[in-house]
N, C-alpha and C positions, 0 to 999 in steps of 0.2 A: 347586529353585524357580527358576523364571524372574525373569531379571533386570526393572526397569521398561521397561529399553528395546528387550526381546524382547515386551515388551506392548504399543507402540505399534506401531501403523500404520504404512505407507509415507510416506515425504516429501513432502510437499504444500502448495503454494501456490498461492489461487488469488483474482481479484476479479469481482466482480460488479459491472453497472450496480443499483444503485436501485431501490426497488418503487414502486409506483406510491404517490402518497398520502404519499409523503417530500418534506421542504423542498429545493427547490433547491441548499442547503447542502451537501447530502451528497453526496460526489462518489462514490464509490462504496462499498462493503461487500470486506471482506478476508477471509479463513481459509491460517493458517501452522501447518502441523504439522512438526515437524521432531523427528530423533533424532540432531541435530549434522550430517548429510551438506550438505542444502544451506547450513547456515553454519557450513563450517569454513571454516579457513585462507584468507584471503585474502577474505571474502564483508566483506560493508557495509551499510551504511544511506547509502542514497541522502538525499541531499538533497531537501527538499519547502517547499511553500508550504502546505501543508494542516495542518489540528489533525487528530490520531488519537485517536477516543474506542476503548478496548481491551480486553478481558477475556486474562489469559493466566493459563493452568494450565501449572505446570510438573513435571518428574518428578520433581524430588526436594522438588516443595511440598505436605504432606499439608493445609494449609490454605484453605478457602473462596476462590476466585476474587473479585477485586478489578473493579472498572472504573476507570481512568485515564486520563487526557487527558492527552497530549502536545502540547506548542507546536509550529509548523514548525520545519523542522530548516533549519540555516542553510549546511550543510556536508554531505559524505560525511564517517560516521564509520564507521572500519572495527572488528571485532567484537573484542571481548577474549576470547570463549569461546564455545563452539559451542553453540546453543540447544538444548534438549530439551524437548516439553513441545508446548502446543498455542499460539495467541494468537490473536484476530479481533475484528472491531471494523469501526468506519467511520472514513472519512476526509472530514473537511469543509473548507470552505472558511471557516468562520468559527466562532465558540466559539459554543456552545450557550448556552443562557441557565440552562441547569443541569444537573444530572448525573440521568443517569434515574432515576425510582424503583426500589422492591425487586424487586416483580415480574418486571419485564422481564432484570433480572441476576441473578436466581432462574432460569428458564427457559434463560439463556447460563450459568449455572455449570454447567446439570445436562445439556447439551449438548456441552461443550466435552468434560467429562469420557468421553462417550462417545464424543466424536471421535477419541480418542486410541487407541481400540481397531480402530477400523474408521469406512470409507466412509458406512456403514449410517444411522450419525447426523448427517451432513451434510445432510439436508434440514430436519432439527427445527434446526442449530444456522443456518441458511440464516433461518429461519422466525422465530426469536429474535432474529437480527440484524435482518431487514424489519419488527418490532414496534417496535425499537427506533430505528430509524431515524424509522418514523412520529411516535414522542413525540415525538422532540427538538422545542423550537423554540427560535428566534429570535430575536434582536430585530431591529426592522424598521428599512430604513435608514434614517439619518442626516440632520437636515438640511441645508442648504448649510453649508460651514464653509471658513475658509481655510485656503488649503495648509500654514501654517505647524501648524495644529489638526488636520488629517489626518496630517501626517505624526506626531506627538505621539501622537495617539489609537491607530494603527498598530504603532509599536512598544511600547507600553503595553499592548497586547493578545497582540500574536507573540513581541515580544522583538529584533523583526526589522524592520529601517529600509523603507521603503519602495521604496525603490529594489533594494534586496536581495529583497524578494519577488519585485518583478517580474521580477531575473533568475530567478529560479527558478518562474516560471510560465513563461518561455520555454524553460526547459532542458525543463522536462517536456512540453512541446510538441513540442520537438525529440525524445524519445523516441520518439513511437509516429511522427514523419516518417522519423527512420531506419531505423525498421522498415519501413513502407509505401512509402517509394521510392528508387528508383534514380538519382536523378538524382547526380551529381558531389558529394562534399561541399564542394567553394568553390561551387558552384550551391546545395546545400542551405542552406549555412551562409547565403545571404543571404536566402532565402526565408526561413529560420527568423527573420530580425533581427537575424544578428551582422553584425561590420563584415568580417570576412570569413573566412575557415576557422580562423585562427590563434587568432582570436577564439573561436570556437565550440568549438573544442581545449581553451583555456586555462579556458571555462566546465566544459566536461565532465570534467576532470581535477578542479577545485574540487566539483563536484558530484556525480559518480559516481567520483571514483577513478581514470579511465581515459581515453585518447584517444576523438575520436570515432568514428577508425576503428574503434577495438577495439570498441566498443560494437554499431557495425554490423554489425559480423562475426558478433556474440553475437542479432544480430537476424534471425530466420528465419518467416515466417507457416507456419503447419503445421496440418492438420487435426486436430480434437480427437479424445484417447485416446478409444477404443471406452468404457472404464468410470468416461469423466465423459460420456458424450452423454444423460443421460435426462431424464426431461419439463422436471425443475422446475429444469432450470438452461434451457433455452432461449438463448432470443437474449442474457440479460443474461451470458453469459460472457464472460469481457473476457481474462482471462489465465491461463494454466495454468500453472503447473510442477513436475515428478515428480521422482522419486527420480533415472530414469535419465541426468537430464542433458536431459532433452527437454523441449520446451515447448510449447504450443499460442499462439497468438494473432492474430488479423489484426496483427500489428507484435508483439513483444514482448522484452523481455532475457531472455539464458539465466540458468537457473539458477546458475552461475559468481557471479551478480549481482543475488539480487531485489531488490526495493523494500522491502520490509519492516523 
């Protein structure tokens, strides 16, 4: 009998922009299959400024699929154990005003589970996410308050000072710059807003783990695999990455390092 992990699919990570008809909140839509290859040894969780709302099935979980909200993550945390199993969800910019209904995590449990076999089910679990993204809402913003009340309300919410988000809305700025150009990194690193490359080092180490060099090195724009190019991903493709080590993206991180 076949083992569970000769049942799963190839390795795959990938983001999507947004459907249309979703709150500005949502910064994008995710899908991570993995069978331990892209996180083993040495792989992480990047640091973020974003909530991740999530669905993950895993291979040795025989029980119903969950959806769970993550706070930003304040740090690179590197992995205790290689994932197997599927996970997706979105990633927002600010906490939802509630957790979806049954429906919509009905539809993501019975999707995921067939992700795990094959490509095939990637437009229904595509399809469950863009539902789900629509529900969410918000609440609207705020009104004038003083700085001492923002800051208070801020990490009440994240966990996470104010000041610490915004470096890490800078850091992830600086990602998809490192990927998209060529300029010098003491040229980059002022353009991104550090005080000057040392700086911008000292950030990416705290935040991904790694110099910035090495990050750019891991960054290569490359045209999408032949068997993710069909209709219903279009233009909202934002990032690939396969089993083999390869990536797709106008800017992206190797697999060595996803987001995830």
């Amino acid at each position: 009998m076949p083992s569970s992990s000769d049942r799963v699919a190839a390795p795959l990570y990938l983001e999507l922009a947004p459907p249309s008809g979703a709150g500005a909140e949502v910064d994008h839509l995710f899908v991570f299959r993995d069978s331990g290859v892209l996180s083993g040894r040495g792989s992480g969780r990047f640091a973020t400024d974003l909530f991740t709302l999530s669905m993950t099935s895993r291979d040795d979980d025989d029980g119903a699929a969950a959806v769970s909200l993550a706070p930003p993550r304040p740090a690179f945390v590197p992995r205790s154990a290689p994932f197997r199993g599927v996970v997706a969800g979105l990633r927002l910019s600010s906490r939802p005003q509630r957790l979806p209904p049954a429906e919509p995590t009905g539809a993501l449990s019975s999707a995921l589970a067939r992700v795990r076999l094959g490509d095939d089910a990637l437009p229904a679990l595509v399809a469950a996410l863009d539902a789900l993204a629509r529900e969410l809402t918000f609440a609207a913003p705020g009104q004038a308050f003083s700085e001492r009340t923002l800051r208070r309300r801020a990490r009440a919410d994240t966990g996470v000072s104010r000041r610490r988000l915004a470096a890490m809305r800078r850091f992830r700025h600086l990602l998809g710059q490192l990927a998209r150009q060529t300029l010098p990194l003491t040229d980059l690193a002022l353009e991104a807003g550090y005080y000057d490359q040392a700086h911008m080092t000292a950030a990416c180490r705290a935040f991904a783990g790694r110099p910035a060099g090495a990050l750019r090195l891991q960054a290569a724009p490359r045209d999408f695999g032949p068997s993710l190019q069909d209709a219903w991903l279009g233009d909202r493709l934002r990032l690939v990455i396969m089993d083999e080590g390869k990536e797709s993206r106008h800017g992206a991180i190797r697999a060595e390092e996803p987001r995830f």
